[in-house]
Each structure stands twice: as C-alpha cells, then as structure tokens.
C-alpha positions as CSV (number, residue, x, y, z in Angstrom):
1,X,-232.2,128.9,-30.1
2,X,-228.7,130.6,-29.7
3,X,-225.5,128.7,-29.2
4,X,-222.2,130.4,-27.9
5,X,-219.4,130.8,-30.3
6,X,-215.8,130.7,-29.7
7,X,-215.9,133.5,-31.5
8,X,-216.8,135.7,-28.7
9,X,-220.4,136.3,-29.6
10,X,-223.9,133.9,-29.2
11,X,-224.6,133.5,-32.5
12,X,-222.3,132.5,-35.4
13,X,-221.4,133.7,-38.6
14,X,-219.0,133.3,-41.4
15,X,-217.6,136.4,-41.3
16,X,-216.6,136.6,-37.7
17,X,-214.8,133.2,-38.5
18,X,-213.2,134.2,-41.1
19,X,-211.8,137.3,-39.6
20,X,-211.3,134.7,-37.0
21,X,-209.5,132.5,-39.1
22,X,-207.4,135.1,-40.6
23,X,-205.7,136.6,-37.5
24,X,-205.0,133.6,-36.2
25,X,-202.7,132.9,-39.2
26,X,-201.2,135.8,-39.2
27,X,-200.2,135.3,-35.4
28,X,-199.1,131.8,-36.5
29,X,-196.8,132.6,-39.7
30,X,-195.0,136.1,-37.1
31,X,-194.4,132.9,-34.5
32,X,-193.0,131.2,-37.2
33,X,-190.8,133.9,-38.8
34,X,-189.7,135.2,-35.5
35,X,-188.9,132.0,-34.5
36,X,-186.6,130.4,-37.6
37,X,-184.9,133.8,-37.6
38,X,-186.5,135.2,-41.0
39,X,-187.7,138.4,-39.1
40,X,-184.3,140.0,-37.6
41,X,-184.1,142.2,-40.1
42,X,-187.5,143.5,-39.8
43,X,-186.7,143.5,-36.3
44,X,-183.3,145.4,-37.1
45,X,-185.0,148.0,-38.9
46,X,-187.7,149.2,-36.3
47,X,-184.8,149.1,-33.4
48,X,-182.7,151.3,-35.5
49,X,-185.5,153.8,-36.3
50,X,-186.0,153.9,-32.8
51,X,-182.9,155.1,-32.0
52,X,-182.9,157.9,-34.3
53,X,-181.6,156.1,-37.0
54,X,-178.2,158.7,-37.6
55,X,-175.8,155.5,-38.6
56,X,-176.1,154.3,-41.8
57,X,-178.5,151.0,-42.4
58,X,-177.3,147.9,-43.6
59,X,-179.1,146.1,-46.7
60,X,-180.4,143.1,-46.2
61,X,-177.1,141.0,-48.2
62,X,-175.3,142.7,-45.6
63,X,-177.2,142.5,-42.4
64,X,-177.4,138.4,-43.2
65,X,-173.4,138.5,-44.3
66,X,-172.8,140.0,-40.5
67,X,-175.5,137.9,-38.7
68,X,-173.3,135.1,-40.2
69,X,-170.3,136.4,-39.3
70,X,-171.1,137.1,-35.5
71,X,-172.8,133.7,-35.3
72,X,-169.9,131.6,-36.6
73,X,-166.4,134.2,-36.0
74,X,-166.3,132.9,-32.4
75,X,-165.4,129.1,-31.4
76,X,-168.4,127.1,-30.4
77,X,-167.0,124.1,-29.2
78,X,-166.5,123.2,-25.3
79,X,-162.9,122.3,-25.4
C-alpha cells in the first residue's frame, strides 16, 4: 500500500524530507534576511558586478555608514 507524499512522490522517505526540510529553511532564513535588511549588501554587490563593476566597491562599514546616512539625512516628519 502506497500513500502520496507532500514530497512530490508516492512513497516516503527520509531523505526526500530532509532535502525537503532543508530548502525550505533556506527559503525561510533569505525571506528573513531580505526582509529585516541584512542582505543589501549582498544585494549591492551582485548589482554592481552586473554593471561592470569599473567604480570602486564600498566595504561593508561603509556601505552600512551610507545606507544610514541616506535613510536618516532627509526630514521624515509630515510637518
């Protein structure tokens, strides 16, 4: 007797969860990175190689120093 799996196959096995298991967390901790911020400079780094990278890089002290200073140079308030 053969049940269906969620795993995309009839019959289960550990390694198929597992690999399972393991790429859903890896989906789940990107989501997470991209979304508290703690990727931009990963992000920074393959838009700048993809425009042919001639400008100089910025490390990552000062690509957070200038991330801060964009996010908080401007006023913010509504009045």
């Amino acid at each position: 007797m053969s049940h269906a799996s969620a795993f995309g196959g009839t019959n289960f096995s550990l390694s198929s969860f597992i690999r399972w298991t393991l790429r859903a967390m890896r989906f789940t901790w990107r989501g997470l990175r991209e979304w508290c911020g703690d990727a931009a400079y990963e992000r920074y780094l393959r838009s700048a190689r993809e425009r042919s990278g001639t400008h100089d890089l910025l490390s990552p002290t000062d690509f957070y120093v200038e991330q801060l200073d964009r996010r908080y140079s401007r006023p913010n308030r509504c009045c």
